[in-house]
C-alpha positions in Angstrom: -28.5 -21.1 22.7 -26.4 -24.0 23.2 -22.7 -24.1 23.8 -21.9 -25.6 20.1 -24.6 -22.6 18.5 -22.3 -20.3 20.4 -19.2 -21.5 19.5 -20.6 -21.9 15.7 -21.6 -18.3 16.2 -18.6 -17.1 17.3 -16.6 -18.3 14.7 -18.6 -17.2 11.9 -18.4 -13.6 13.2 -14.3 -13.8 13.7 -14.2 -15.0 10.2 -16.4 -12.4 7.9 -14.7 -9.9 10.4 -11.1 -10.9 9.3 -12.4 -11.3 5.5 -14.5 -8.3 5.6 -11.0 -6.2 7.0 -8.5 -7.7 4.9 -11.5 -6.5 1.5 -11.3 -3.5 2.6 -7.4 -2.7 2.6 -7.5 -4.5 -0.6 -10.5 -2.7 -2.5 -10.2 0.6 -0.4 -6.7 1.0 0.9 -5.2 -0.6 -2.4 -3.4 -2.9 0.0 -2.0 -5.7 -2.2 -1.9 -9.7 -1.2 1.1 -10.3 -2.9 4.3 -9.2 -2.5 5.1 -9.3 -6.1 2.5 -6.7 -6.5 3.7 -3.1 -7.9 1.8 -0.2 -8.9 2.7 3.2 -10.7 3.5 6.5 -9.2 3.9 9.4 -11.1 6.4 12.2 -10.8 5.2 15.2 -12.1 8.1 18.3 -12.2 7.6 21.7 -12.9 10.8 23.8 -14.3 10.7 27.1 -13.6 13.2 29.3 -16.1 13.8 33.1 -16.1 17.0 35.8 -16.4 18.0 38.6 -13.8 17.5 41.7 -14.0 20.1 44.5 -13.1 20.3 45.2 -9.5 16.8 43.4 -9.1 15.1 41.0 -6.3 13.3 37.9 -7.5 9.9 37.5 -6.5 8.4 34.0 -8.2 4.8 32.8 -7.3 3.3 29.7 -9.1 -0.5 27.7 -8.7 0.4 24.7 -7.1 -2.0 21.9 -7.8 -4.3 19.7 -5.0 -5.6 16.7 -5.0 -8.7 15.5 -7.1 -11.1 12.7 -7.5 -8.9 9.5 -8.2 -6.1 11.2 -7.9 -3.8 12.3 -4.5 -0.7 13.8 -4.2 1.6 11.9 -1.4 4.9 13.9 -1.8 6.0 17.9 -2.8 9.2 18.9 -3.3 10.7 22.1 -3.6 14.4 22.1 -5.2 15.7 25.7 -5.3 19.0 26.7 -4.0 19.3 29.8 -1.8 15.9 30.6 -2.3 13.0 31.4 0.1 10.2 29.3 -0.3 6.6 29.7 1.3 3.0 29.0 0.7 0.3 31.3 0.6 -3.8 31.1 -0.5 -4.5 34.0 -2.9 -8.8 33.5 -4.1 -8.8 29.9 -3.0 -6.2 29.1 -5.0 -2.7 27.8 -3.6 0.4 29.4 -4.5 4.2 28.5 -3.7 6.3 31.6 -3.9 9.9 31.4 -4.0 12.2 35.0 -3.0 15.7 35.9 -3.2 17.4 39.2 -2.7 20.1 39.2 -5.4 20.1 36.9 -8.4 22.4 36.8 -11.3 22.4 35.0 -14.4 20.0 32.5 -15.4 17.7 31.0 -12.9 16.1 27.5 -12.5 14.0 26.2 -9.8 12.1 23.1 -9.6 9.0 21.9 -8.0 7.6 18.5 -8.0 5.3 15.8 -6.8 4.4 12.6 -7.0 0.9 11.3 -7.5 -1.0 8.2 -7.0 -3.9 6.9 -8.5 -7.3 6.1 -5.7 -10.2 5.3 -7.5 -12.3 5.4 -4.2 -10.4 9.0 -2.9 -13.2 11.8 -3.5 -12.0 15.9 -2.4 -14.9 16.9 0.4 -15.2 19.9 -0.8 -15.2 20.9 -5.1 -13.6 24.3 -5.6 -15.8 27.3 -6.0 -16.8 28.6 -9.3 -14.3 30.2 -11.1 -14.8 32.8 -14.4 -12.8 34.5 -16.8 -12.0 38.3 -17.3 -14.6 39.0 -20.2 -12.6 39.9 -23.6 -13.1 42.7 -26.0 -14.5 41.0 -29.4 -16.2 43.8 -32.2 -20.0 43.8 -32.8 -20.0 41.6 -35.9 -18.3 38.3 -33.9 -21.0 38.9 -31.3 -23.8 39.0 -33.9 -22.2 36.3 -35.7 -21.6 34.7 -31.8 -25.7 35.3 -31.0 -26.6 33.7 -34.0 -24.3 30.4 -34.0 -25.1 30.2 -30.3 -29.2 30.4 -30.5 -28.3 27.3 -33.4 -27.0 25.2 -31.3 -28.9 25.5 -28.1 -32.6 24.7 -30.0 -30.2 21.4 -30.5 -29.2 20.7 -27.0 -31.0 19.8 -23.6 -28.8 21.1 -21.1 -25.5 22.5 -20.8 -23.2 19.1 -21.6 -24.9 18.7 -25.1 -24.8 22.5 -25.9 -20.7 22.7 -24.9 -20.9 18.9 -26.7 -22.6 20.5 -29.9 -20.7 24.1 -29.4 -17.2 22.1 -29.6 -18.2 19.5 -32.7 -19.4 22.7 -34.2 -15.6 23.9 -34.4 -14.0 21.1 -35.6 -16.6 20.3 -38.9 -14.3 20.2 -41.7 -16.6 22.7 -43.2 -17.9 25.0 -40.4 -20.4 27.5 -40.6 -19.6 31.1 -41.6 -20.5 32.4 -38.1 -18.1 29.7 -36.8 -15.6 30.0 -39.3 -15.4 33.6 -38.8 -14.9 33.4 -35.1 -12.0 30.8 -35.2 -10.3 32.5 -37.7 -9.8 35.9 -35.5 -10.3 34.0 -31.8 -8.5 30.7 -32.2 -5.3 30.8 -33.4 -4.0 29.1 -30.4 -4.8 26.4 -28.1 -5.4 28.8 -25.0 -7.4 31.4 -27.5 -9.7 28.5 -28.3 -10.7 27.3 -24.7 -10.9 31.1 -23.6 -13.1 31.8 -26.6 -15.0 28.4 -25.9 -15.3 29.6 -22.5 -16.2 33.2 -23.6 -19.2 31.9 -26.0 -20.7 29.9 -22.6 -20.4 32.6 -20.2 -23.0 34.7 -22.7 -25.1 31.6 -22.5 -24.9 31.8 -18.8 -23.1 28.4 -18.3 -20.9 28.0 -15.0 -17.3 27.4 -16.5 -14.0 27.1 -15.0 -10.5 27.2 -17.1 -8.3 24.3 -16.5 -4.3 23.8 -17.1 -4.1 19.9 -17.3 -1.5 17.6 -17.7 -1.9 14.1 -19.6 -0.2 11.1 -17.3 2.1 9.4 -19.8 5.4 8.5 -18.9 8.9 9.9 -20.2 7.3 13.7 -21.0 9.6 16.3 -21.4 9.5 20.0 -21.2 5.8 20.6 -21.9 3.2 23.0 -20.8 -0.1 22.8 -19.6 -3.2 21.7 -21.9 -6.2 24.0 -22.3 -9.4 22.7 -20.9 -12.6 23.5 -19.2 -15.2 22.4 -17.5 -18.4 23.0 -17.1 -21.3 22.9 -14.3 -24.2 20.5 -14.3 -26.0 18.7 -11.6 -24.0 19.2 -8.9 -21.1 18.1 -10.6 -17.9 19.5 -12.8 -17.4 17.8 -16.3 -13.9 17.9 -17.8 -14.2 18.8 -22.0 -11.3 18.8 -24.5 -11.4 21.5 -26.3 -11.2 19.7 -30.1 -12.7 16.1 -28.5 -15.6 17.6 -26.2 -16.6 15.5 -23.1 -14.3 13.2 -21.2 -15.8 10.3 -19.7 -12.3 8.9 -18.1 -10.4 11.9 -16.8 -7.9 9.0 -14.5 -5.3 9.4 -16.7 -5.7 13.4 -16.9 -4.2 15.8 -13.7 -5.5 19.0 -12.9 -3.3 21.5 -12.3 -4.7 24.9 -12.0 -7.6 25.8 -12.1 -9.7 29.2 -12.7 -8.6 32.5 -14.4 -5.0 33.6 -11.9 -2.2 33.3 -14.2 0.0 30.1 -13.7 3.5 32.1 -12.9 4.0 35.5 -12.0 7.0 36.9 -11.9 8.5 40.3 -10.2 12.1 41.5 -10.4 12.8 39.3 -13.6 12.3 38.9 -17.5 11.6 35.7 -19.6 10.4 34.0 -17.1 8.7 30.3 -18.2 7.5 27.0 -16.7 7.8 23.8 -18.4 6.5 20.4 -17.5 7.9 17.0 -17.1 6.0 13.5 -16.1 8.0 10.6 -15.6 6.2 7.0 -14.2 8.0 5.3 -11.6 7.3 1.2 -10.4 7.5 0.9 -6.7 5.7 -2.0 -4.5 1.9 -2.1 -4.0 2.4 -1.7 -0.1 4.6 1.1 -0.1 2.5 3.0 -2.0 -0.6 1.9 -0.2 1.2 3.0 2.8 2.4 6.7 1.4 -1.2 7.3 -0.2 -3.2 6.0 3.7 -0.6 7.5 6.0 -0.7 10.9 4.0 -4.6 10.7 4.4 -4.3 9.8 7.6 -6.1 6.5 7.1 -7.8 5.7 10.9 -7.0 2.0 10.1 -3.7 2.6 9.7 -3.5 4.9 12.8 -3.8 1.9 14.7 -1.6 -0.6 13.1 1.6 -2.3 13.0 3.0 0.0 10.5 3.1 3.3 13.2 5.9 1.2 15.4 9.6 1.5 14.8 11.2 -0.7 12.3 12.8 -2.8 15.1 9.3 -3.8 16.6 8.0 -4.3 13.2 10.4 -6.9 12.5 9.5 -8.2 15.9 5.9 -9.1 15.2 6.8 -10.1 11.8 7.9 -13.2 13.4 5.8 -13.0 16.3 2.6 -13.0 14.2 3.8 -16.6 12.6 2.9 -18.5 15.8 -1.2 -18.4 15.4 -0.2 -20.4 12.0 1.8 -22.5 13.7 -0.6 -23.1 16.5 -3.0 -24.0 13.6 -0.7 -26.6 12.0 -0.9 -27.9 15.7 -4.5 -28.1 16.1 -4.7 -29.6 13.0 -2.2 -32.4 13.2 -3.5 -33.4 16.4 -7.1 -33.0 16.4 -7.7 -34.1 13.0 -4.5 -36.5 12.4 -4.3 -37.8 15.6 -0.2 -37.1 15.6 1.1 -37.7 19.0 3.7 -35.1 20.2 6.0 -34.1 22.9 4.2 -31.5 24.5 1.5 -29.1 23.0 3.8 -25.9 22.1 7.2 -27.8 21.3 7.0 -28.2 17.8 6.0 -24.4 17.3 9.3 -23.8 19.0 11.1 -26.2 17.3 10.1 -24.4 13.8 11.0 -20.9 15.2 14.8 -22.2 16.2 14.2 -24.2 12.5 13.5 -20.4 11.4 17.0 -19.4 12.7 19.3 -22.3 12.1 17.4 -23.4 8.7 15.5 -26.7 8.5 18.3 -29.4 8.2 20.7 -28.0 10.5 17.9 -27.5 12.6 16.9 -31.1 12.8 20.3 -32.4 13.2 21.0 -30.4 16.0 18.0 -31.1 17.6 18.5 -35.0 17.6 21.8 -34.7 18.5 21.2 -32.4 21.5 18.0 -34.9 22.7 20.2 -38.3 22.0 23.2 -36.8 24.0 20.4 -34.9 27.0 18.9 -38.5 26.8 21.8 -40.7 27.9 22.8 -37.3 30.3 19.2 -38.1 32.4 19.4 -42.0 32.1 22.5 -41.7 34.2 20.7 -38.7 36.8 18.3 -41.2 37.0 19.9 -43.6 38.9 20.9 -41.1 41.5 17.3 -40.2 42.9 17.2 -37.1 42.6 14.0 -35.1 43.3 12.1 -33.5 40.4 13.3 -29.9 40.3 17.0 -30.2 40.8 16.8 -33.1 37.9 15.5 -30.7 35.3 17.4 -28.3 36.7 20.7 -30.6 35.9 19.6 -31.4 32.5 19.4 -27.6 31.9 22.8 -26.9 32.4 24.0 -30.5 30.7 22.2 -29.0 27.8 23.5 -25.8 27.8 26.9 -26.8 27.8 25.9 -29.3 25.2 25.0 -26.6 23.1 28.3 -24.9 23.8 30.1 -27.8 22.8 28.4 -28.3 19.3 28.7 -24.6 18.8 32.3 -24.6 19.3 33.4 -28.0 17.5 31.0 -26.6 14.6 33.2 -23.1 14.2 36.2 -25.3 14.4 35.3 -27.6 11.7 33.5 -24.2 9.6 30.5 -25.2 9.8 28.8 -21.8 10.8 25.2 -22.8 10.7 25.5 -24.9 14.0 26.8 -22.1 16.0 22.9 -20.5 15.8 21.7 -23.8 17.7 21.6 -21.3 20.9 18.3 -20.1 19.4 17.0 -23.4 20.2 14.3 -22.8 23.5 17.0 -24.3 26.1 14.1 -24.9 29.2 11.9 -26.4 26.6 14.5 -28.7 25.0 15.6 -29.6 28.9 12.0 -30.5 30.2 11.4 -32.6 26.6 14.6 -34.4 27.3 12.6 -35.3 31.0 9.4 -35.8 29.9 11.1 -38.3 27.3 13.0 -39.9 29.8 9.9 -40.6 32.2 7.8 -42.1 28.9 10.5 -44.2 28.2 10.9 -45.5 31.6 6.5 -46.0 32.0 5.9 -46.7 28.0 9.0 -48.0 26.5 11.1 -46.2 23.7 8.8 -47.0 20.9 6.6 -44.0 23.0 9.3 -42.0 22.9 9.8 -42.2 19.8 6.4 -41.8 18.6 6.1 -38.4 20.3 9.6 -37.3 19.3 9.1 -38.2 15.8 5.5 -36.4 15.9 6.9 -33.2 17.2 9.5 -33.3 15.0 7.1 -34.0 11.8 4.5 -31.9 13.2 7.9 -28.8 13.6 8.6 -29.4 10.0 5.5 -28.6 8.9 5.0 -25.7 11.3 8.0 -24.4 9.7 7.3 -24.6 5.8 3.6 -22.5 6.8 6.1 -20.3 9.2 8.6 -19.6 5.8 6.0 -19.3 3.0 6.2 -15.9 1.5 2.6 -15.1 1.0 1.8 -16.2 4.2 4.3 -14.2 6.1 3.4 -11.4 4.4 -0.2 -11.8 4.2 -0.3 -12.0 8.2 1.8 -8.7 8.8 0.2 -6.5 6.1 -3.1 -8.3 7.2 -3.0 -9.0 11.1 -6.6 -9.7 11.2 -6.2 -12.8 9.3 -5.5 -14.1 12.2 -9.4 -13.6 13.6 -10.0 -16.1 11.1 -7.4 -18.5 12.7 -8.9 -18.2 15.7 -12.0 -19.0 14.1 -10.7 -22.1 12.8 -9.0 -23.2 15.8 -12.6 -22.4 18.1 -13.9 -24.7 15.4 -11.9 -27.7 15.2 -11.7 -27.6 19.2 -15.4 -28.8 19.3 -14.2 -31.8 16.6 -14.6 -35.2 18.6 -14.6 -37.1 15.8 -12.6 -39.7 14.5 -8.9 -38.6 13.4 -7.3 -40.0 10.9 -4.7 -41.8 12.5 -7.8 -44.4 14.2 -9.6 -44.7 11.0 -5.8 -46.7 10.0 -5.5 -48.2 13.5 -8.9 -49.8 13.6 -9.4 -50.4 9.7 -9.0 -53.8 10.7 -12.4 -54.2 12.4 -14.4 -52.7 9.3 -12.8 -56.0 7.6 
C-alpha cells in the first residue's frame, strides 16, 4: 500500500472513530452538543406522617423504589431529624427504616429522589415473581367468578388479551351479572379492584405482580400510590391500568413498589400515612448526563476529563482549543498560502487574545513589536552574537511590557495590564526573526508575515471563543481524532493555494 493509501486510511479511521464516539455519548450517554440544551429531572418525595404513642419507641419501615427500564434514580435523600435511618432487604424487596427512641407529638419524615429518564438503561436482572395473599370471597362470587372467567378466555389467545378482555369486561356500561355482582361487593375502591383483578388471574394461573405507581407530572401534591399490575408473558412483564388495560408507553409511569409487602409499617405509633409529591425540575443536558453515567459508573466516563478536579478541568478546557487553532493554521497556510511569522505564533497570539480580548490584544501586540523592533535595529549595530541578542531583546521586551502595564493602570485602562499573558520568548524571537527578514528581504517581508500571523491569530481566536466549539471539544475530546484526521489530510495537499491562483492569474490571461 502506498504512502498516500495509508495516509488516506488513516484518516478515514481517526474520523468515524471520533464520529462514531461523539454518537454514542449523544444517543447512549444523552450527552448533549449544545450547551443550551436542558432536560427534565424529576423529584419524587415521599411524606411520611404519624402521632406518638405514650411512652412508645418509633419503629418506621417503608418499600423504597429501584430503578427500571427507562428510568434511573441518580440521587436519595433521607430528611428526618434525630432519627436512625438504615437499609435492609426483606423478600427481595428494599426497605428504608427509620428508629427513634422517644418521640412526641406529631411526626414527619421525608424521603426523596430524583429520577432521570434513559431510554437505552435496561435493569439486568427483572424482579422475581411476586403473588398476593389469597382473599376469602363466598361460593356464589366464585361460581359467578368460574363462569365470567371460562367467557372470556374462549375469547383470548394468551394472557395479555384475557387480562385485556377481563378489564374491558369491568368497565362496559352495562356489565354482565357475574361481573356486575363481583364489582359491586369487590370493588369499591381502587386497591379492591386491582386485588380483585389480580385475585380473578391467579385462579386462571396467570403470573401477576401488584404494583404502587406513580404518574410523572409536574407540581403533584400529597398523593398516594396508583393501583396496577402486571402481568407475565414471554419473558417479559406488562404494565395494565386497572380501568384502561394495557400500557404500551409506561416512560412517563414510575414504579414504586412492587409485590404483595405493605408500603409502610409502622411499630410504636398510630395514624401513621405516606403521601406523595412529584415536582419536575430543568437543569442542563450535561449535568444530568453526567449524574445519570457517573451514578452507573459509565466506563467511558471512568476515563475522562470529567474524573479530574475542577482546577485541571478548566485547564484542558483551554488546552484542548489549540488542535483547532492548529487547524486554522494548516488551513491558512496550506490551502491559502498566508505567509506567517513562524508556524505556532499566531496560535499563541489568539491564546494571549483569549486573555486580553481581541482589540486590546492587537494593539498591544503592535505596539510591543514596533517598540522590540527599533530596540534590535539599534543591537544590531553592536555585533553581537546570536544568543546574547535574543537574549537582550527578551529583557527589552519584558520591561516593555512592564512599562505599558503600568502607564495603562495609571491612565485606567485595566485591560492592558493582562498583556503579561502574551508568550514573552515567542514575542522576543519574532521581534529577531523580523528584524533578520527585514534586513535580507526588506520590510514589505516583514510585514507580509506580521500581518499573516496577525490575520491568521485573529481567526485562530474567533474558532478559539466560539461557544459550541469550546464546548463541543471538552464534552467531546475525541473530536479532536477527527482534527487530526483533517490535518494528516491536508498535509499530503501539494496543490495550488489560493494565494498563487491570484499571483499568477495573470498568465491564464
Amino acid at each position: 500500500m502506498t504512502s498516500k493509501n495509508q495516509i488516506l486510511l488513516f484518516s478515514i479511521v481517526l474520523i468515524l472513530t471520533s464520529i462514531l464516539l461523539m454518537t454514542y455519548k449523544v444517543k447512549v450517554l444523552n450527552f448533549p452538543l449544545f450547551q443550551e440544551e436542558t432536560t427534565n429531572i424529576w423529584n419524587v418525595e415521599a411524606k411520611i406522617s404519624f402521632d406518638s404513642k405514650k411512652n412508645q419507641s418509633a419503629l418506621i419501615s417503608m418499600a423504597l423504589p429501584t430503578n427500571q427500564n427507562g428510568l434511573i434514580i441518580i440521587n436519595e435523600e433521607s430528611s428526618s431529624a434525630d432519627y436512625g435511618f438504615t437499609k435492609r432487604e426483606l423478600e427481595g424487596v428494599n426497605r428504608g427504616v427509620w428508629s427513634k427512641r422517644e418521640i412526641e407529638g406529631n411526626q414527619v419524615i421525608y424521603y426523596s429522589i430524583d429520577l432521570i429518564k434513559d431510554k437505552y438503561y435496561k435493569v439486568s436482572k427483572e424482579e422475581e415473581y411476586t403473588n398476593l395473599e389469597p382473599i376469602e370471597v363466598p361460593s356464589v362470587i366464585v361460581q359467578a367468578a368460574e363462569s365470567l372467567l371460562h367467557k372470556i378466555y374462549d375469547k383470548s389467545s394468551d394472557s395479555l388479551t384475557f387480562t385485556s378482555l377481563l378489564i374491558k369486561e369491568f368497565t362496559l356500561s352495562e356489565p354482565s351479572q357475574a361481573a356486575k355482582m363481583i364489582k359491586n361487593n369487590y370493588m369499591n375502591s381502587k386497591k379492591e379492584k386491582r386485588d380483585t383483578l389480580v385475585q380473578l388471574l391467579n385462579k386462571m394461573k396467570y403470573q401477576v405482580r401488584t404494583i404502587g405507581a406513580l404518574y410523572l407530572e409536574d407540581k403533584q401534591r400529597n398523593i398516594e400510590l396508583t393501583p396496577m399490575f402486571e402481568v407475565f408473558h414471554k419473558d417479559s412483564w406488562y404494565l395494565f391500568d386497572i380501568d384502561k388495560g394495557l400500557i404500551e408507553n409506561n416512560s412517563n409511569i414510575f414504579i414504586w413498589q412492587r409485590g404483595s409487602q405493605y408500603l409502610l409499617e409502622a411499630e410504636g405509633v398510630k395514624n401513621s400515612d405516606v403521601k406523595f409529591s412529584v415536582t419536575k425540575n430543568i437543569v442542563p443536558a450535561r449535568n444530568a448526563a453526567l449524574s445519570k453515567d457517573l451514578k452507573n459508573q459509565s466506563t467511558l466516563l471512568d476515563f475522562s476529563l470529567f474524573t479530574l478536579p475542577n482546577e485541571s478541568q478548566n485547564t484542558f478546557k483551554l488546552l484542548l482549543l489549540v488542535p483547532l487553532g492548529a487547524l486554522v493554521v494548516v488551513i491558512m497556510r496550506v490551502i491559502i498560502g498566508l505567509k506567517t511569522s513562524g508556524t505556532f505564533m499566531p496560535i499563541l497570539l489568539s491564546m494571549a487574545f483569549i486573555e486580553t480580548s481581541l482589540l486590546p490584544g492587537i494593539m498591544m501586540f503592535i505596539l510591543v513589536v514596533t517598540m522590540g523592533l527599533i530596540v534590535r535595529s539599534y543591537l544590531s549595530h553592536l555585533n553581537l552574537l546570536l544568543v546574547a541578542r535574543i537574549s537582550s531583546v527578551l529583557i527589552v521586551v519584558v520591561g516593555i511590557m512592564a512599562f505599558v502595564a503600568i502607564l495603562s493602570q495609571k491612565l485606567e485602562l485595566q485591560y492592558a495590564t493582562s498583556i503579561t499573558f502574551f508568550p514573552i520568548i515567542i514575542l522576543a524571537w519574532t521581534i529577531e526573526r523580523m528584524s533578520i527578514i527585514w534586513e535580507e528581504d526588506g520590510p514589505r517581508e516583514v510585514f507580509l508575515q506580521g500581518g499573516g500571523s496577525l490575520i491568521v491569530a485573529i481567526i485562530a481566536y474567533f474558532a478559539m471563543t466560539n461557544p459550541i466549539l469550546s464546548f463541543i471539544t471538552f464534552n467531546f475530546p475525541e473530536v479532536l481524532l477527527a482534527v487530526l484526521g483533517l490535518i494528516i489530510l491536508l498535509g499530503r495537499y501539494s496543490g495550488y493555494r489560493l494565494s498563487e491562483l491570484y499571483r499568477f492569474k495573470s498568465m491564464v490571461k
